[in-house]
C-alpha positions in Angstrom: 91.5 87.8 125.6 90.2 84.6 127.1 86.7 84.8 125.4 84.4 86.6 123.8 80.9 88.0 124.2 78.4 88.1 121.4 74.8 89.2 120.9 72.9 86.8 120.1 69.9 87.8 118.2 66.7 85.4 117.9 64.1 86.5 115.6 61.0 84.7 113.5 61.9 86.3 110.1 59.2 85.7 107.3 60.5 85.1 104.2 61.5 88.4 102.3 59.6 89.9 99.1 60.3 93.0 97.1 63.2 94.8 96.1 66.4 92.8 97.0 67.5 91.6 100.1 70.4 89.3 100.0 68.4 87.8 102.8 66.2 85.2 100.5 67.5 82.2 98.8 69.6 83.0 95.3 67.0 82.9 92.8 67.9 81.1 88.8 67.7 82.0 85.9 64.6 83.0 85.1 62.2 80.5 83.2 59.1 80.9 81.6 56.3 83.5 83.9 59.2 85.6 84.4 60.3 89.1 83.0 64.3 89.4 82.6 65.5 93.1 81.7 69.2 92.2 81.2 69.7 94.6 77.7 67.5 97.6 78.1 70.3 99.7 78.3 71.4 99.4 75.2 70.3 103.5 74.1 73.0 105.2 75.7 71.8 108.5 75.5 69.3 107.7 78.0 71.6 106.8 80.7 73.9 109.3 82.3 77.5 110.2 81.0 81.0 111.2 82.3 80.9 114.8 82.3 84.8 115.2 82.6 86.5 116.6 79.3 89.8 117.7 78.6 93.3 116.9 77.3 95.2 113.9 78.0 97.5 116.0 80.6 94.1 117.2 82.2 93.3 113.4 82.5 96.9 112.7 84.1 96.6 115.3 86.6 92.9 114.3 87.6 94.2 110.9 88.3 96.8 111.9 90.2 95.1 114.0 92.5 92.4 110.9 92.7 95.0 108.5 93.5 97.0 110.8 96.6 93.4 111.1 97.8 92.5 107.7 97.7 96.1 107.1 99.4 95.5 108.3 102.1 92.1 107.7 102.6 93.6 103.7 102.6 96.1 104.0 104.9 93.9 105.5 107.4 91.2 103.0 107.0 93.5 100.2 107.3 95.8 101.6 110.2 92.8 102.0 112.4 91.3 98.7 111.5 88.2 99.9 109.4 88.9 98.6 106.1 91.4 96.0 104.8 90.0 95.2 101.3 89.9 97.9 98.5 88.5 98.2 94.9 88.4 101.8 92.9 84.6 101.4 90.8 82.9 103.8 88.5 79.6 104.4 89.9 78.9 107.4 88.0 81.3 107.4 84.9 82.8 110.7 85.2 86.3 109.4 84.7 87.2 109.7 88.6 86.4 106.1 90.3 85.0 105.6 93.5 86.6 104.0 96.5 84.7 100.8 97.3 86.2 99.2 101.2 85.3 96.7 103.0 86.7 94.7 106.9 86.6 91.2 106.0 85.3 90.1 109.2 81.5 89.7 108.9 80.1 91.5 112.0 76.8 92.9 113.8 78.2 95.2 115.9 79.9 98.2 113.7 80.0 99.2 109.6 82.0 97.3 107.8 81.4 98.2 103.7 82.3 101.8 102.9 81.5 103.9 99.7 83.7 106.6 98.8 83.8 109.4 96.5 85.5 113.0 95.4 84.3 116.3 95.4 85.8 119.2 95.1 89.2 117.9 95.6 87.7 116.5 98.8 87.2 113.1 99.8 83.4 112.2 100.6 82.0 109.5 102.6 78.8 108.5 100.4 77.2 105.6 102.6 78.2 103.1 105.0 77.0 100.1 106.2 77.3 96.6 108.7 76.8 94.0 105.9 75.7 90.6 106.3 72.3 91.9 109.0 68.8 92.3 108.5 69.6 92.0 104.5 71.7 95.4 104.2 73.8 96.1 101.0 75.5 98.7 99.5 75.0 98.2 95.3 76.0 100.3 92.5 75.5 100.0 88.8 78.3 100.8 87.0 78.7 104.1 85.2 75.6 104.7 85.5 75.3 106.7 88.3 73.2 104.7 90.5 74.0 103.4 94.2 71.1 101.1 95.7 70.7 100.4 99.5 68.5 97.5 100.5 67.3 96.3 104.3 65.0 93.6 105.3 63.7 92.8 108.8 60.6 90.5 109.4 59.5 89.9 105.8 59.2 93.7 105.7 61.8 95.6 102.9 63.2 99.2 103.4 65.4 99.6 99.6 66.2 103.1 98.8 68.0 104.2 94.9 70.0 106.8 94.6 72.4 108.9 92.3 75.5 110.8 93.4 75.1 114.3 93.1 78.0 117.3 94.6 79.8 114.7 96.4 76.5 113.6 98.0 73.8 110.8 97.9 70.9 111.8 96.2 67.4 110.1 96.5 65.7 109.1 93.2 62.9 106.6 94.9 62.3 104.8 98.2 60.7 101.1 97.6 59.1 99.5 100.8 57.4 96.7 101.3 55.9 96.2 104.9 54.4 92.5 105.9 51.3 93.0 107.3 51.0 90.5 109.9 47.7 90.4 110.8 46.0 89.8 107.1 49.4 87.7 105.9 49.8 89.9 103.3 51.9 93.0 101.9 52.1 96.8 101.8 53.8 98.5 98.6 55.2 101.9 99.2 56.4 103.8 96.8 58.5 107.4 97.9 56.7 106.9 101.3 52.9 106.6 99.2 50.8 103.7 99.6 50.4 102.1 95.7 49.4 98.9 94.1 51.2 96.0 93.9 51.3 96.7 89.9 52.3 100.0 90.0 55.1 98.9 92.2 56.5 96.6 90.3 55.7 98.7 87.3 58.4 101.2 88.7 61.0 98.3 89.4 60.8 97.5 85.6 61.2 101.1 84.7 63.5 102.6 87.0 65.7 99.8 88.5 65.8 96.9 86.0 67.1 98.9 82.9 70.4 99.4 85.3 71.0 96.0 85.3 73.7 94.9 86.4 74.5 95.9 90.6 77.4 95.1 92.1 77.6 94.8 96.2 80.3 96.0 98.3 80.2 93.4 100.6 82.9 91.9 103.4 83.5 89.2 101.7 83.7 90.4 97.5 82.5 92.3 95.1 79.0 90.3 93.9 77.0 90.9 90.8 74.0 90.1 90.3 71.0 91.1 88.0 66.9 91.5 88.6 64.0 90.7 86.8 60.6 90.9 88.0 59.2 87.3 89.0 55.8 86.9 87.8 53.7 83.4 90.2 50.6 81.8 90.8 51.5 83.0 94.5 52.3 86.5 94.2 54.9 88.6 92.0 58.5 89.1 93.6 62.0 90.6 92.8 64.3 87.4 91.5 68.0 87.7 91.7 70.1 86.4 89.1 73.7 85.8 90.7 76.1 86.8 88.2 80.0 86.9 89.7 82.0 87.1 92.7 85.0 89.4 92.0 88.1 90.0 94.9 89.0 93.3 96.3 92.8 94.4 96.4 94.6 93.9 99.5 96.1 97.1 101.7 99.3 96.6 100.1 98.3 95.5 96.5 95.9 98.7 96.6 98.5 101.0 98.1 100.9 100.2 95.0 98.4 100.3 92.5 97.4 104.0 93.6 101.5 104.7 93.6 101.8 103.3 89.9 98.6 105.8 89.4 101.0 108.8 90.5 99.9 109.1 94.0 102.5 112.0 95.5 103.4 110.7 98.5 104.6 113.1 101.4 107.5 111.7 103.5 107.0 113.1 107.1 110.6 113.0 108.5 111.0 112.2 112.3 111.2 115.0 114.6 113.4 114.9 117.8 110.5 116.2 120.0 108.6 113.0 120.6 105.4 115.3 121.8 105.7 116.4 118.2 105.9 113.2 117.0 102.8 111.8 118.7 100.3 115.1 118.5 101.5 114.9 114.9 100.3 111.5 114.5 96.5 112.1 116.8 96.2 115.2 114.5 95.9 112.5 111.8 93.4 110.3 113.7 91.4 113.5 114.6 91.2 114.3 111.1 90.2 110.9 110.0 87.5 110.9 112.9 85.8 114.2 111.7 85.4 113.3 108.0 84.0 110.0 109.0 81.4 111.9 111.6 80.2 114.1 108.3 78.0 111.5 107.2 74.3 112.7 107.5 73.0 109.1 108.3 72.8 106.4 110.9 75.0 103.8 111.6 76.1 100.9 113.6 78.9 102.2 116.4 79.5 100.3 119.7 77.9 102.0 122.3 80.9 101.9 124.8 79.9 98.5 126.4 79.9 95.8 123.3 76.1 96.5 122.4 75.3 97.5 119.0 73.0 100.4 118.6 72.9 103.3 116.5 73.9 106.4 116.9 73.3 109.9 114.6 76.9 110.1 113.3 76.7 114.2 113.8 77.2 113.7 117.5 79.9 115.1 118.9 83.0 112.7 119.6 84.9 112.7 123.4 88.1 113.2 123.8 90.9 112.6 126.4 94.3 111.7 127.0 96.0 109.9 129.7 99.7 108.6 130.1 98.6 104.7 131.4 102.3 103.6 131.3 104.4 106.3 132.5 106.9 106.9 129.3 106.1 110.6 129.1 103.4 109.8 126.1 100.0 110.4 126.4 97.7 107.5 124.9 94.3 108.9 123.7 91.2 108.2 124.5 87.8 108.7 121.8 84.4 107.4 123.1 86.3 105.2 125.2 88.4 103.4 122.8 91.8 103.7 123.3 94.3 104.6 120.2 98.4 104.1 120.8 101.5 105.9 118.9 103.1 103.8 117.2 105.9 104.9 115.0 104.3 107.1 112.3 101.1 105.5 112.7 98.7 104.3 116.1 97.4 101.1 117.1 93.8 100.7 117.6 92.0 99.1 120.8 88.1 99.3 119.9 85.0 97.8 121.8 84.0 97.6 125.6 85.0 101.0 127.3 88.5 100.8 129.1 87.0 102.9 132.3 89.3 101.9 136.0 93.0 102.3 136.1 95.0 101.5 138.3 97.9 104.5 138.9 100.4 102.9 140.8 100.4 99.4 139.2 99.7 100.8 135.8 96.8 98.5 134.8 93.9 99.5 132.9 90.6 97.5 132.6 88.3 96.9 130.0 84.8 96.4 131.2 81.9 94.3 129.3 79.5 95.1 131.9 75.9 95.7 131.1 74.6 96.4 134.4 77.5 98.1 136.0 78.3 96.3 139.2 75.7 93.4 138.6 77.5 92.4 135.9 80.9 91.4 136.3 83.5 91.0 133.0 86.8 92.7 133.7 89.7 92.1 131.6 93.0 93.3 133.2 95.9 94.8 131.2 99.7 96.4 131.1 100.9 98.1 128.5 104.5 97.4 127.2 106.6 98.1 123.9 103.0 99.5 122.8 100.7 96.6 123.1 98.1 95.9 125.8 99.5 92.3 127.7 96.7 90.9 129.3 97.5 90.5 132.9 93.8 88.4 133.9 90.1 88.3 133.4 87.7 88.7 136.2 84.1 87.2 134.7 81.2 85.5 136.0 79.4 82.0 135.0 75.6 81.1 135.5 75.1 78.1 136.9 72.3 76.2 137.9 69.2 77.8 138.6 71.2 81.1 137.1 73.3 81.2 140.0 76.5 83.4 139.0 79.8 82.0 140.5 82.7 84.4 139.9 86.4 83.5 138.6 89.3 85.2 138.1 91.2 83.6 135.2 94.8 84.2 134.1 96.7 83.6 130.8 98.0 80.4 131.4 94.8 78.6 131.8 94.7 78.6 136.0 91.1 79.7 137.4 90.4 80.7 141.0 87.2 80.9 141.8 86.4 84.1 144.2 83.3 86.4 145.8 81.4 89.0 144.2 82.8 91.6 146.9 86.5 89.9 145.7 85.5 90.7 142.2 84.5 94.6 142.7 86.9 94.5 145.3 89.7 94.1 142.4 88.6 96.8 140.7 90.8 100.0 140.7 89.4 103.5 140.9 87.2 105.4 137.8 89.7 105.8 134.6 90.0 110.0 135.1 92.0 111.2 132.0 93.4 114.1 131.9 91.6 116.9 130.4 88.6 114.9 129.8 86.2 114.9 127.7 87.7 117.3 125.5 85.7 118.8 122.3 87.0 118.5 119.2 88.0 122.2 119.8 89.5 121.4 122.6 91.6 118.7 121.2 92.7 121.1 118.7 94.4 123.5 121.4 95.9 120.5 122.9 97.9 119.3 120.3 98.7 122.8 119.4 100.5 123.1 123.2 
């Protein structure tokens, strides 16, 4: 594609206080004035325990069945572009890890740090999040059964511990701290209760310091750090004591470390019936879809038309399928985005909704438009040998005075400048796929045809 749009968000952000955000500057060690609760731990029995027992075959099995979840669960994040960096962690130290993943692309627009856990033979989604915004982190402390989630917006903190608990995040306290604008000073909130500054910081000490230390599943690593409760003239914050940057696994240097686990590995062969072949591999995708929709939480989806906003993730998912090249295969369609077979796998086209088609020239266009037909930013493509070729871009400048000028642009660099009625005027007809929008019922009977 010829360019890229981006959201550009401009906002006066007062310096954060409270919890943690990785939003404020890295704090040092701490010096004199400050509390440091680094060895508090030190009592085991007051901190939770693996409650998994059993022979050393009842241990070899467990991991086994860990590691072919945990397979799979890989490969689909990385075949459909959600994930490409992977570390198993002990959050809760019951002898089955955790599946920490991450996209190493920092972005605004979509989660990219995933926490994953099992249950009941099941693989969970625990929490997901877009890192590197508004201060948001996923952090556990290892074995010890707590996950932490930490926000900041405006000065203003929205932190929230929990434990894991039936394959499920559990809350164990909610810290907020809102920046009251108007007086230049600070609200504490403890579990959704107005309380003192001291008692806040009173229940940091006690109930989040002694876990010391948190790791962050972030897009770029896996950071430690430690807090301690920093004690000035000025006011009393949360410090952060940067401890280590440690590197996730790649796909392929995680996939081979879960085979060397004992991951069983089922070897689909090829059927002759290419609709089998190709419902077989959406029935995957559908799968992977649902289990990610189970999360009882919000998160950071595109919207259709490149704006981030956030959706409740119990919505229902749309469904169609439509044969844009004419090989007899349908290519299908969730939300929008556009998913390709692609041997035993699919290819993934995310992001601005792909919404005219043209039937007899067999182009499909991808539409940045916010304000349907005020708005012109078209890109043009063919599909061949299962890629998306881009054919041109139809896209309008500002100029002075915010006059738009419109130009179709092709891949070799040439520009033609055109009209607006030109511009709509290239447009084919509505995308209509067939069937659409399907349920995920309805998808179901579909692939079953």
């Amino acid at each position: 594609m010829t360019k890229s749009k981006r959201i550009v968000l401009n906002m006066f952000l007062i310096p954060c206080v409270g919890i943690l955000c990785a939003c404020g500057s890295e704090k040092s060690i701490p010096q004199e004035g400050q509390e440091y609760l680094q060895d508090t731990t030190s009592d085991q029995d007051a901190l939770p325990e693996g409650d998994i027992q059993g022979t050393s075959e009842d241990i070899v099995d467990a991991e086994t069945e860990y590691a072919t979840e945990y397979y799979n669960l890989v490969e689909e994040l990385y075949m459909c572009g959600k994930a490409d960096s992977f570390a198993l962690v002990d959050v809760n130290g019951d002898e089955i890890p955790e599946l920490a993943a991450s996209e190493s692309t920092e972005t605004y627009y979509y989660d990219n740090a995933y926490l994953y856990t099992i249950f009941d033979e099941n693989v969970k989604l625990l929490i997901s999040v877009v890192t590197g915004i508004d201060g948001i982190h996923i952090y556990y402390s290892e074995s010890n059964n707590k996950v932490y989630y930490t926000s900041c917006f405006s000065g203003s903190e929205n932190n929230v511990l929990y434990r894991i608990e039936e394959g499920e995040l559990k809350t164990e306290k909610k810290y907020d701290t809102l920046y009251d604008f108007e007086n230049d000073s600070y609200i504490y909130m403890l579990d959704e209760n107005e309380v003192s500054e001291e008692d806040y910081y009173e229940s940091v000490k006690a109930d989040l310091i002694p876990y010391n230390s948190y790791t962050s599943i972030d897009y770029d690593g896996l950071n430690s750090l430690s807090y301690y409760i920093d004690r000035q003239e000025y006011g009393t914050f949360t410090g952060i004591k940067q401890e280590k940057i440690e590197t996730y696994k790649n796909y392929n240097e995680m996939i081979t470390y879960l085979k060397e686990l004992g991951a069983r590995i089922e070897e689909e062969e090829a059927s002759s019936d290419e609709d089998e072949d190709y419902h077989r591999i959406y029935k995957r995708l559908l799968e992977h879809f649902m289990r990610e929709s189970s999360y009882d939480d919000y998160r950071y989806v595109l919207d259709g038309v490149g704006d981030a906003v956030v959706y409740d993730d119990r919505r229902d998912f749309e469904f169609a399928f439509k044969d844009i090249n004419g090989d007899g295969i349908d290519e299908m369609f969730i939300d929008n985005h556009l998913f390709i077979p692609d041997e035993d796998w699919y290819k993934a086209y995310l992001g601005p909704m792909f919404c005219f088609y043209d039937e007899e020239d067999q182009i499909i266009v991808q539409t940045y438009s916010m304000n349907g037909y005020d708005d012109i930013s078209d890109t043009y493509y063919k599909l061949e040998n299962g890629e998306l070729i881009e054919v041109k871009e139809v896209m309008e400048r500002y100029v002075e005075d915010y006059n738009p000028e419109y130009y179709c642009i092709y891949p070799d660099g040439r520009e033609e400048q055109i009209s607006l009625g030109q511009a709509l005027a290239m447009r084919p007809p509505f995308l209509e796929a067939d069937y659409y929008p399907l349920t995920e019922e309805g998808v179901r009977e579909y692939l079953e045809d």
